[in-house]
C-alpha positions as CSV (number, residue, x, y, z in Angstrom):
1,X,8.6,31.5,-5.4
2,X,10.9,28.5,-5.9
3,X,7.6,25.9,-4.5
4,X,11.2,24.6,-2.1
5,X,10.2,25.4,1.9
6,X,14.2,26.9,2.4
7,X,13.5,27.6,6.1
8,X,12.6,24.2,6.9
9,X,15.2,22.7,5.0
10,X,18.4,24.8,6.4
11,X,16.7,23.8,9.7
12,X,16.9,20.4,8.8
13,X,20.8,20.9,7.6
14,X,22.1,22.9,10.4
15,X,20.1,21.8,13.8
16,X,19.3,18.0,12.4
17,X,22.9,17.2,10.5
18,X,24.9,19.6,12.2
19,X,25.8,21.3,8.8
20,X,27.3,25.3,9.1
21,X,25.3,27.2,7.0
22,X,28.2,27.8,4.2
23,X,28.1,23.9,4.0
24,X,24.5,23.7,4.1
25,X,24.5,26.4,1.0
26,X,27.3,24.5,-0.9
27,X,25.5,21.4,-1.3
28,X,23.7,20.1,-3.8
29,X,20.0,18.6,-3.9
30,X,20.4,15.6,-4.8
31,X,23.8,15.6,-1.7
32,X,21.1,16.9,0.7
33,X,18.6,14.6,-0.1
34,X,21.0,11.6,0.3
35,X,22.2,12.9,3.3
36,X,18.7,13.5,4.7
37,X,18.1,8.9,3.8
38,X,15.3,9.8,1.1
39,X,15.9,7.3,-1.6
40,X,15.9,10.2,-4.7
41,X,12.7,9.7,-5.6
42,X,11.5,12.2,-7.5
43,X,15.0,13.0,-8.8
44,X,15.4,14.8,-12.3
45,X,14.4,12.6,-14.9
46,X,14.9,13.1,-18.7
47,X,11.9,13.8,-19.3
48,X,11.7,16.7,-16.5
49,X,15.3,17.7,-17.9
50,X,13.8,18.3,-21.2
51,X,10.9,20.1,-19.6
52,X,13.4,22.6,-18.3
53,X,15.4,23.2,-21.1
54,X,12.3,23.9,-23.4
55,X,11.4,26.5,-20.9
56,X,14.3,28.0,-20.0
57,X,16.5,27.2,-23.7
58,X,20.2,28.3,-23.7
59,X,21.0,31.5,-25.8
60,X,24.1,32.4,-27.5
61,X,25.3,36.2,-27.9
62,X,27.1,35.5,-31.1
63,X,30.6,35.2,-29.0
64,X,31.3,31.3,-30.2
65,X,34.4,30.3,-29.0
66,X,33.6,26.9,-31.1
């Protein structure tokens, strides 16, 4: 599970802003969060950025275009 209550948040894009659903979907987090008035705390950080790419590193197939 993501730990992110979907459900509740489309219900809060499409009843409470009026969003379609394809608009809902096409936003970002940090677009739905501004457009809900939270201030964007809790927004990714450095430090929670470098969290996620220690657990989830980028891997390379041996196809570098570079």
């Amino acid at each position: 599970m993501s730990g992110f209550d979907w459900p509740g948040l489309m219900r809060l894009g499409v009843r409470g802003l009026g969003l379609a659903p394809r608009d809902f979907w096409a936003l970002t987090p940090a677009e739905l969060t501004l457009m809900l008035g939270r201030d964007g705390a809790g927004a990714l950080d450095r430090a929670r950025l470098d969290d996620l790419a220690r657990a989830f590193p980028d891997t390379t197939t041996g196809d570098d275009d570079g």
